[in-house]
C-alpha positions in Angstrom: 3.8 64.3 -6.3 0.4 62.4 -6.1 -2.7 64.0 -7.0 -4.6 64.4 -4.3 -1.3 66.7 -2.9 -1.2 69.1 -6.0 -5.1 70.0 -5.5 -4.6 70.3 -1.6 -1.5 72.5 -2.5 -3.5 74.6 -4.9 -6.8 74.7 -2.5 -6.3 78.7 -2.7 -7.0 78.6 -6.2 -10.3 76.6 -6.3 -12.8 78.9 -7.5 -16.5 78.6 -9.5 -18.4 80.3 -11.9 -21.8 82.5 -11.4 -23.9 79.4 -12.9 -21.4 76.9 -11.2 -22.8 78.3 -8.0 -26.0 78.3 -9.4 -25.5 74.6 -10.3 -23.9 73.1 -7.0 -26.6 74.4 -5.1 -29.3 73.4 -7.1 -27.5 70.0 -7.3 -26.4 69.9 -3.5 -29.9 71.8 -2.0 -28.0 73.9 -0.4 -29.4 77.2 0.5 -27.4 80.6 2.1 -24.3 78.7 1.5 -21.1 79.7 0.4 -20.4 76.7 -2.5 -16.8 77.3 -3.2 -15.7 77.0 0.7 -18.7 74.5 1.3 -16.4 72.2 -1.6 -13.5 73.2 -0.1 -14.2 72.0 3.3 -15.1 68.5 1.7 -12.4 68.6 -0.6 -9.6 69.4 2.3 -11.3 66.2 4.6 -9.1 63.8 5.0 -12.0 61.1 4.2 -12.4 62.6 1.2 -10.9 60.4 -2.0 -9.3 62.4 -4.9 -8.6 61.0 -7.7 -7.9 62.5 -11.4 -8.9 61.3 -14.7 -8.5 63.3 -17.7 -8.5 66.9 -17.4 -10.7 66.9 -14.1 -10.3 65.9 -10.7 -12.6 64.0 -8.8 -13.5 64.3 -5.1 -16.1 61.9 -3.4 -17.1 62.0 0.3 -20.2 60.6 1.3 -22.4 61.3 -1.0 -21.0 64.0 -2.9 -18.8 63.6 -5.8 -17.0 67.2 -6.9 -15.7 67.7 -10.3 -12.6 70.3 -10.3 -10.8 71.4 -13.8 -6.9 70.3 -12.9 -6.0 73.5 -15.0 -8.0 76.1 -13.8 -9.1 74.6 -10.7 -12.6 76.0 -11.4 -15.5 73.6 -9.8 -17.3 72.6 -12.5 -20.4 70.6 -10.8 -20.9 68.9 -7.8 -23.4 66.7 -7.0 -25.0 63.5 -5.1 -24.2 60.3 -5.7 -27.3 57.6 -5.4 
């Protein structure tokens, strides 16, 4: 299985930390916002290129690039790319 399928698979188990939301939306700007389904939503676009290295996946879309632990599937940071 690719990937990109395993994280889409496991979408229900994508979940943050109190200072990962903290993080993403001091990274992001973002406001009254839920950040885990905000990610999500980018994450499950089919635009969106997954892509793992190491012990993280990477999402990019646009602008944003969001960095997902492939073991826990906690978001770790998300931010824009320049």
């Amino acid at each position: 299985m690719e990937d990109k399928e395993i994280l889409l698979k496991n979408m229900d188990k994508i979940h943050t930390t109190q200072m990962g939301i903290g993080r993403i939306k001091r990274n992001l700007k973002l406001k009254n916002t839920d950040v885990v389904e905000y990610c999500k939503n980018l994450i499950s676009d089919k635009n969106c290129s997954i892509y793992k290295q190491g012990k993280n996946w990477y999402c990019e879309i646009e602008n944003v690039k969001i960095t997902v632990n492939s073991y826990s599937y906690t978001i770790i940071t998300a931010h824009r790319i320049k």
